[in-house]
N, C-alpha and C positions, 0 to 999 in steps of 0.2 A: 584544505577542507573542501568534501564537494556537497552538490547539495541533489540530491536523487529521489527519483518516483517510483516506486513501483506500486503496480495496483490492478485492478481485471478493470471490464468496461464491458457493456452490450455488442461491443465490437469483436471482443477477444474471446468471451469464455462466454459457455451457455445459461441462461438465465437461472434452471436451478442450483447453477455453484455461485452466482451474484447472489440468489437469498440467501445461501449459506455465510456467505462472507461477509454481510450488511453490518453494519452496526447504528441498532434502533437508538434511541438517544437515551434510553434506560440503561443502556448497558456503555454507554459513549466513555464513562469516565474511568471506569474499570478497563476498558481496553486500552487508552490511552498510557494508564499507568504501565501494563504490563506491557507495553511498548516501549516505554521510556528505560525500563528497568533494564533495558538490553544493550551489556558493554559497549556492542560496536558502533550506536547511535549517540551522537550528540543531543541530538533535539527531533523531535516529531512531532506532525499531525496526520489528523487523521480527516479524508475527506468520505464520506458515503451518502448517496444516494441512491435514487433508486438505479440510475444506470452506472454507476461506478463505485467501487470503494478503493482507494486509492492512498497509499501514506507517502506523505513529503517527507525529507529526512532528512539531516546534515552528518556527516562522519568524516572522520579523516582515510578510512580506508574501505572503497568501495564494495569489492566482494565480500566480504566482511557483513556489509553495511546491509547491503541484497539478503547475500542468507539471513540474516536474523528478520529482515519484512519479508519476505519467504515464508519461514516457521512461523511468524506471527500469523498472516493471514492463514496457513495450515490449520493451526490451534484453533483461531478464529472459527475456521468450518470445520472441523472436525476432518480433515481432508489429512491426506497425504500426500509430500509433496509433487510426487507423479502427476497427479491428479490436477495439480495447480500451475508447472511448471509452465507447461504448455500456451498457456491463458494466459501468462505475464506479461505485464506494459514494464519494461526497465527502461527508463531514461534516467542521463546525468546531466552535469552542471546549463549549459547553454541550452540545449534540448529540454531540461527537467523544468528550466525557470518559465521559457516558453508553453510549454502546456499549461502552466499553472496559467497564467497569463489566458491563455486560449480557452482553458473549460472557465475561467473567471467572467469569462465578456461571451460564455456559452456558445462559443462556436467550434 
């Protein structure tokens, strides 16, 4: 099982596809579920702020795991993936835990 991030940042992708992909806390629980709903994920969260929105994920099979937080945030904005590709943060296992670790202590 690994444990994987993918998500955009102020860093990656331009601010009007960060408002598109945000998730306001009206709508947090709804996304969440339709996150979870998807085979190739074990377990999910969902992080967004204003500079990232970001889903942590466990699966047993990584590409897999990607494309479906892919389509999600797609759906999320309305976006196709072309459009999103580009702007992707993938990280796994020892890399994925460290970022967590790093945007948690905000550096």
């Amino acid at each position: 099982m690994s444990v994987i991030v993918v998500g955009l940042n102020h860093r990656t992708a331009p601010l009007e596809l960060l408002e598109r992909v945000a998730v306001p806390p009206a709508r947090l629980s709804k996304a969440l579920a339709d996150l979870r709903a998807r085979v190739d994920l074990d377990e999910a969260v969902i992080l967004s702020t204003c500079m990232r929105t970001e889903v942590y994920a466990t699966a047993d099979r990584f590409h897999p795991a990607v494309q479906a937080i892919r389509n999600f945030l797609c759906e999320l904005s309305f976006s196709v993936p072309e459009d999103v590709a580009d702007h992707l943060t993938i990280l796994y296992d020892d890399a994925a835990i460290g970022h967590l670790f790093a945007v948690a202590a905000s550096s």
